[in-house]
C-alpha positions in Angstrom: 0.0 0.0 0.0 2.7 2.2 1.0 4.1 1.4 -2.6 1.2 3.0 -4.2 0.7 5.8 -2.5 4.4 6.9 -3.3 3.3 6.5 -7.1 1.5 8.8 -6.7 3.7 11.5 -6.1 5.8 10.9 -8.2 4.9 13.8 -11.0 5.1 13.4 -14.9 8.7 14.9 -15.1 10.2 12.4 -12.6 8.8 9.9 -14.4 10.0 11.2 -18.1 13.5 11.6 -15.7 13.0 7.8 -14.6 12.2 6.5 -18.1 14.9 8.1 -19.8 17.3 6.7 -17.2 16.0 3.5 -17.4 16.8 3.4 -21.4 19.7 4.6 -21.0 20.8 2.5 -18.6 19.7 -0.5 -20.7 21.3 0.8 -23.5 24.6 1.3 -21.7 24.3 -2.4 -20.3 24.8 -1.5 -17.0 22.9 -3.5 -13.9 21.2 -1.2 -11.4 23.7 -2.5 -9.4 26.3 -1.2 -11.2 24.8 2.1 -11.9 24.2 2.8 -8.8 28.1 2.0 -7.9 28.7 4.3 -10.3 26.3 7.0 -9.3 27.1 6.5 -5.4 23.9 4.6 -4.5 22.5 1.0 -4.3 21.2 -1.0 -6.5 17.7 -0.9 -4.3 17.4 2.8 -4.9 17.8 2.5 -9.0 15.3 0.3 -9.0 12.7 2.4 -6.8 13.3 5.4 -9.3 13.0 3.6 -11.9 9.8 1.9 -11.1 8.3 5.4 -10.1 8.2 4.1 -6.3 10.6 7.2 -5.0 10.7 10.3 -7.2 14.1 11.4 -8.5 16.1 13.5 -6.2 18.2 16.9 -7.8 21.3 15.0 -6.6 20.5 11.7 -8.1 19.7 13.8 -11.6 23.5 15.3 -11.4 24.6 12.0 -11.1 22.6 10.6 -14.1 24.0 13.5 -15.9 27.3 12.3 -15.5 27.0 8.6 -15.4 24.4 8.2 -18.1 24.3 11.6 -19.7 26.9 11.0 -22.3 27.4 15.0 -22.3 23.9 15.6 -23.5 22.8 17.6 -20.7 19.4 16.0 -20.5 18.9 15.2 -17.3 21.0 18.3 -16.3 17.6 20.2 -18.3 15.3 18.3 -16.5 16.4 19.7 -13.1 14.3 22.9 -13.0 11.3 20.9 -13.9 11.8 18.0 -11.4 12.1 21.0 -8.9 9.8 22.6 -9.9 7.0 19.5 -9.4 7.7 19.1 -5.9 6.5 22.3 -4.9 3.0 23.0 -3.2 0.0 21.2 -5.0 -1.7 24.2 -4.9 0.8 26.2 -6.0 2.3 23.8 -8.8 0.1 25.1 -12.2 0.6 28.6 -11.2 4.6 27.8 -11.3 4.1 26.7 -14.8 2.4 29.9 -15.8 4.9 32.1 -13.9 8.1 30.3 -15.7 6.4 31.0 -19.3 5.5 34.5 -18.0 6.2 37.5 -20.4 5.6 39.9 -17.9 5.0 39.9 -14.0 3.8 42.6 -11.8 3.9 41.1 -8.1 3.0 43.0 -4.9 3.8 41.5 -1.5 3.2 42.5 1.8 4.2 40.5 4.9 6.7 38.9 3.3 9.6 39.0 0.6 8.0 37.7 -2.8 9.3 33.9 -3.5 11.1 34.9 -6.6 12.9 37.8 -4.7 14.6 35.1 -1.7 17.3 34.1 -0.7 18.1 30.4 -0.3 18.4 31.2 3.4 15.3 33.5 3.7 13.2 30.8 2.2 14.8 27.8 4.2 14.5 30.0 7.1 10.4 31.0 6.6 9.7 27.1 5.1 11.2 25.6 8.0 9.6 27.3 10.3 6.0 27.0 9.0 3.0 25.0 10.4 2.4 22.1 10.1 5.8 21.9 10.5 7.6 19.8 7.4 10.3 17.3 7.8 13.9 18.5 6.7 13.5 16.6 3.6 10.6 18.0 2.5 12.0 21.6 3.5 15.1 21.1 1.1 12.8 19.8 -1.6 10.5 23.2 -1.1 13.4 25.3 -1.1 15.2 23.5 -3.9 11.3 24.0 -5.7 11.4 28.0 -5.1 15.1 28.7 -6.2 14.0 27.1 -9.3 11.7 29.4 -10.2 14.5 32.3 -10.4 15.5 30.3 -14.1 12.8 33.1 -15.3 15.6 35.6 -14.7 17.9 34.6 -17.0 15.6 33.0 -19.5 15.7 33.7 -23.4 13.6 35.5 -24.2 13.6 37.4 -20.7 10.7 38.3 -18.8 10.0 41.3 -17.7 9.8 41.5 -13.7 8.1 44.3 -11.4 7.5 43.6 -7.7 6.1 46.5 -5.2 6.9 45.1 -2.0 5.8 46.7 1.2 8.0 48.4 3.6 7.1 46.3 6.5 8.8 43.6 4.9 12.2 45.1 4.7 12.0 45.1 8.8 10.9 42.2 9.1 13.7 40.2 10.2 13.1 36.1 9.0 15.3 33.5 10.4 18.3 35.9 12.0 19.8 39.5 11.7 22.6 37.9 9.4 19.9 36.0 6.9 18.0 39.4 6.8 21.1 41.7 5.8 21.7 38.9 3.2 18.0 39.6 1.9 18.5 43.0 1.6 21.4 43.1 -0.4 20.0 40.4 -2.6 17.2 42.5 -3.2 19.1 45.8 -4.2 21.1 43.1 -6.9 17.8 42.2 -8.0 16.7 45.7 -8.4 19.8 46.6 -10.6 18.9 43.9 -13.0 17.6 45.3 -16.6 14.4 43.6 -16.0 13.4 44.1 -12.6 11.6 47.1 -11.7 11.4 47.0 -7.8 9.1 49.8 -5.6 8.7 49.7 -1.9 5.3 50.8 -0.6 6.3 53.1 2.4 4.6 52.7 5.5 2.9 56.3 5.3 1.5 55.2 1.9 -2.5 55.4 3.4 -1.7 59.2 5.3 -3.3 60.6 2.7 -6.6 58.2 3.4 -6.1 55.4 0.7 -4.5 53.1 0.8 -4.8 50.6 -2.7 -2.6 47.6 -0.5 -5.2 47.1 1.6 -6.6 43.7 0.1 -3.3 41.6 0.1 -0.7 40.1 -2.1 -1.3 40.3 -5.9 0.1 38.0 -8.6 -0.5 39.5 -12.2 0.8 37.6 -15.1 1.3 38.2 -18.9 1.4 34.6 -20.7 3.2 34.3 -24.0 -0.5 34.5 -25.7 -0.5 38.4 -24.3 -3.6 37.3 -22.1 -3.6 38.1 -18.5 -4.5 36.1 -15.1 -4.3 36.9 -11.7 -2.8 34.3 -8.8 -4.2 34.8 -5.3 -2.9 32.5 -2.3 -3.8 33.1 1.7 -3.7 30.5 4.2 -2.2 27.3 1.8 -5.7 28.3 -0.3 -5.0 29.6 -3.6 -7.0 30.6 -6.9 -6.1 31.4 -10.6 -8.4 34.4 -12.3 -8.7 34.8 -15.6 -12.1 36.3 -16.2 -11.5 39.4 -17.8 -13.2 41.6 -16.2 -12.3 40.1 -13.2 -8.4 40.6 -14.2 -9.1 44.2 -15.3 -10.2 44.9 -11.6 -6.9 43.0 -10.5 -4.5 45.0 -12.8 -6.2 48.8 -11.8 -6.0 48.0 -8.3 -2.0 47.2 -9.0 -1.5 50.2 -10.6 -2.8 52.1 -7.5 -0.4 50.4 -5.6 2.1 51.2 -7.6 1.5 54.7 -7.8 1.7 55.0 -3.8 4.8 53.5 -3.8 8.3 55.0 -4.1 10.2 55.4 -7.1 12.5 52.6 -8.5 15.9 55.2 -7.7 14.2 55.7 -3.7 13.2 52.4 -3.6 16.9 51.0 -4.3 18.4 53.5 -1.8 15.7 52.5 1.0 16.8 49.1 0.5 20.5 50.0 0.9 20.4 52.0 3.8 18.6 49.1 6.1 21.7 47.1 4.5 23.9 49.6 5.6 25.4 49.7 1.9 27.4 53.0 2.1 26.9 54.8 -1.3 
């Protein structure tokens, strides 16, 4: 029973990963047993990839890469996606939409946007979440959400904005150290060509509104030019793509980012609570 239930976790790119290893493994004439001499594991743990009963690890595909890869890079490729399909179940098909994203305008407010961590931040906030995961699953989480940051450097690039609330910048996660890390990682992200990054200040609802008031916002552009709106609270989340709907969603962001501060203020904020001496 145990068996099957582990099947089912086991997502269609761990299985495509498995196959593929198994063929070439075949092809190569090797044993399981050899194999896994060769890749640093037993014989037991081949055969439990390969029959789907234990997805692929991100270690184990590095070793396939070198072991069965023949310089290929296939299962080296296949490492974003195998990340990628471990994350959240509710939060899996909005991953796929966000990596084929032309355009993303994000606003966060209790905590730094998931594309925007650290490897510390988000081991730091993961680990410490409720119900509490085991440090597997945490390494498998974080190895799912520094995945996502592919979209940075992809061809063609996407274009990135992120309003993130000032709150968030004090905020310390995890320790004072992890923290100073995430603010300098932010002010690199903000220097990249295609980031735009805009800290709502604290004062932003002085003047009586205040458009941040509803929560996070997830807007993105798919490669069609259509637009949908992500939503998560609470582990719950929802996709939007009603029109009108997404027309409220996108207005409502652009009030938020008109309260916010300029990308030049914005960067310098986020270097003086570094203490980055300009």
């Amino acid at each position: 029973m145990a068996r099957e239930e582990n099947r089912e976790i086991v997502g269609p790119m761990a299985r495509m990963a498995a196959t593929l290893a198994k063929k070439m493994r075949l092809r190569k004439g090797l044993t399981q047993e050899r194999e896994g001499a060769l890749m640093g594991y037993t014989g037991a743990a081949i055969s439990a990839m390969e029959r789907f009963v234990h997805p692929v690890s991100d270690e184990m595909l590095v070793h396939l890469e070198r072991v069965l890869g023949d310089g290929l890079g296939i299962f080296e490729e296949l490492r974003v996606p195998v990340r990628l399909e471990k994350l959240p179940e509710q939060f899996r098909n909005y991953a796929l939409i966000e990596q084929k994203a032309l355009a993303l305008w994000l606003y966060a407010n209790h905590i730094v946007h998931g594309l925007f961590q650290t490897e510390a931040y988000a081991r730091a906030l993961i680990a410490g979440g409720y119900p509490k995961p085991t440090p597997e699953r945490v390494e498998e989480l974080v190895l799912g959400r520094m995945a996502r940051k592919a979209l940075y450097d992809r061809t063609p690039t996407s274009e990135i904005e992120l309003v993130l609330d000032e709150s968030v910048l004090l905020r310390p996660i995890g320790s004072e150290e992890i923290m100073h890390d995430q603010l300098l990682y932010l002010a690199e992200c903000a220097r990249r060509s295609n980031v735009n990054l805009q800290v709502l200040p604290l004062d932003a609802a002085l003047g009586g509104a205040y458009a941040g008031a509803r929560g996070e916002l997830n807007v993105v552009e798919g490669p069609d030019h259509n637009h949908s709106v992500y939503l998560e609270i609470q582990d719950e989340s929802v996709l939007v793509t009603d029109r009108a709907k997404v027309s409220t969603y996108m207005q409502r962001y652009a009030k938020i980012r008109a309260q916010a501060l300029d990308p030049r203020t914005s960067l310098g904020l986020i270097e003086q609570l570094a203490g980055v001496q300009r």
